[in-house]
LOKOLLO-882619 format. One record per residue (C-alpha): residue number from 1; z, x, y. Coordinates in steps of 0.5 Angstrom, whole numbers, plus 2048, in hexadecimal, padded with zeros to 3 digits. Layout:
<recs>
<nr:NUM	w:Z	u:X	v:Y>
...
</recs>
This chain:
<recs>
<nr:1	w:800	u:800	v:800>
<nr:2	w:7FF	u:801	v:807>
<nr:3	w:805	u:804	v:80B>
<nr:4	w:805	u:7FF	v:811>
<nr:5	w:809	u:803	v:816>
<nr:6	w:804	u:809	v:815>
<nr:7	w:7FE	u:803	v:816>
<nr:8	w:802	u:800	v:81C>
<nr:9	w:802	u:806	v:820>
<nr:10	w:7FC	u:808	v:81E>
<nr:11	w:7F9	u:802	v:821>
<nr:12	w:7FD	u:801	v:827>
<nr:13	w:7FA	u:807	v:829>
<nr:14	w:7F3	u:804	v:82A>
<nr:15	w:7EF	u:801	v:830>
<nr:16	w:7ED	u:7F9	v:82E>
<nr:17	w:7E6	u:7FB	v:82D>
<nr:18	w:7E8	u:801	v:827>
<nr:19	w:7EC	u:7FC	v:824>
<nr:20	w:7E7	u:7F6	v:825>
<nr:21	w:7E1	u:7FA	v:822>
<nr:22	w:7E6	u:7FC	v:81C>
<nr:23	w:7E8	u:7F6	v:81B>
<nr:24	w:7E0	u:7F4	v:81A>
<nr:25	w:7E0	u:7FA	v:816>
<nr:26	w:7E5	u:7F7	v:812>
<nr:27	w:7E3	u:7F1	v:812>
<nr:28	w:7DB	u:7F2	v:80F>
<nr:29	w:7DE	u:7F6	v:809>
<nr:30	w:7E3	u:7F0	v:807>
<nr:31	w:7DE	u:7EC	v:808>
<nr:32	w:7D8	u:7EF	v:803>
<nr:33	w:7DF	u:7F0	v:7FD>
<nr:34	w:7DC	u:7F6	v:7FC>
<nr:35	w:7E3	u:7F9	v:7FC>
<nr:36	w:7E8	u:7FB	v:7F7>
<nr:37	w:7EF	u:7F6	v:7F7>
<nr:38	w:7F3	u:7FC	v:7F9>
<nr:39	w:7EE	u:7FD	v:7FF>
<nr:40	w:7EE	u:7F7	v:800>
<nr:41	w:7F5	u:7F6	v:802>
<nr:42	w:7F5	u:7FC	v:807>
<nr:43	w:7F0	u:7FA	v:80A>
<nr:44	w:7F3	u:7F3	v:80B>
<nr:45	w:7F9	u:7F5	v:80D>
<nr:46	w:7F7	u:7FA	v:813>
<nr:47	w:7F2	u:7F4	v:815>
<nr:48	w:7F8	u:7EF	v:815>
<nr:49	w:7FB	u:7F6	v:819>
<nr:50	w:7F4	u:7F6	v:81E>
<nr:51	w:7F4	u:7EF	v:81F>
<nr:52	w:7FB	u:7EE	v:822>
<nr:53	w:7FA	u:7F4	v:826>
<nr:54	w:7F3	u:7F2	v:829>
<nr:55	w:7F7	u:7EB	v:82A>
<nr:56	w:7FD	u:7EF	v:82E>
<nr:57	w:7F8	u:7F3	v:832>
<nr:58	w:7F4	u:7EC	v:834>
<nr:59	w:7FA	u:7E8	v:836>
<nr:60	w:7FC	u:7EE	v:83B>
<nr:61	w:7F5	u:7ED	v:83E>
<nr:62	w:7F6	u:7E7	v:83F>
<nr:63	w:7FB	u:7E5	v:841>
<nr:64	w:7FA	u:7EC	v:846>
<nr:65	w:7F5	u:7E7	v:848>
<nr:66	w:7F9	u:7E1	v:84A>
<nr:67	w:7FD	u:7E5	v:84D>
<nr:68	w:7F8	u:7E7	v:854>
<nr:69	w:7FB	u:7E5	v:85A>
<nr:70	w:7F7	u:7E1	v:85F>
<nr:71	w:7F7	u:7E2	v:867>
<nr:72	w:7F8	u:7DB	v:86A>
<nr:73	w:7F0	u:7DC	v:86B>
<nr:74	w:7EF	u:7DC	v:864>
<nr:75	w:7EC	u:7E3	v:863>
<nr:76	w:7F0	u:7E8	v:85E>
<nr:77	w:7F5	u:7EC	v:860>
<nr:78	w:7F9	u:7EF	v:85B>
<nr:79	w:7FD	u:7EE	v:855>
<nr:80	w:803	u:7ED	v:853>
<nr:81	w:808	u:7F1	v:84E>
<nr:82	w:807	u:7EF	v:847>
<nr:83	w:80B	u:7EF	v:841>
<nr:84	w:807	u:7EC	v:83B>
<nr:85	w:80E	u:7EC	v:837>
<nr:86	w:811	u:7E8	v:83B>
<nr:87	w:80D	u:7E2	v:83B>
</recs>
């Protein structure tokens, strides 16, 4: 099996779009069920682990983005402090 902390770290580390385009990787290669079980599993388990992380990195650009702050003529101005895990 995978050792998930060593996967967790490792995947933090990517930018969305390395981890999105590993997890298209991963995704083809279930897909065409060309892979032994063992394989498989690790390569479900680090999807899983790809996943959330592109999901974690979309909600903080997200919620970046409804966090811009408009002068009173409704052109942007800045943004406000952002704490993803506080929401």
């Amino acid at each position: 099996m995978t050792d998930l902390p060593a996967v967790a770290a490792d995947v933090a580390a990517l930018t969305f779009e390395k981890a999105l385009a590993e997890l298209e990787t991963i995704v083809a290669r279930l897909e065409r069920g060309d892979v032994a079980l063992e394989e498989s599993i690790a390569a479900y388990e680090r999807g899983e682990a790809l996943k959330a992380h592109c999901t974690r990195l979309l909600s903080a650009a997200e919620a970046r983005v409804e966090k811009i702050r408009l002068s009173a003529e409704g052109r942007p101005v800045g943004v406000e402090p952002l704490d993803v895990e506080g929401r």
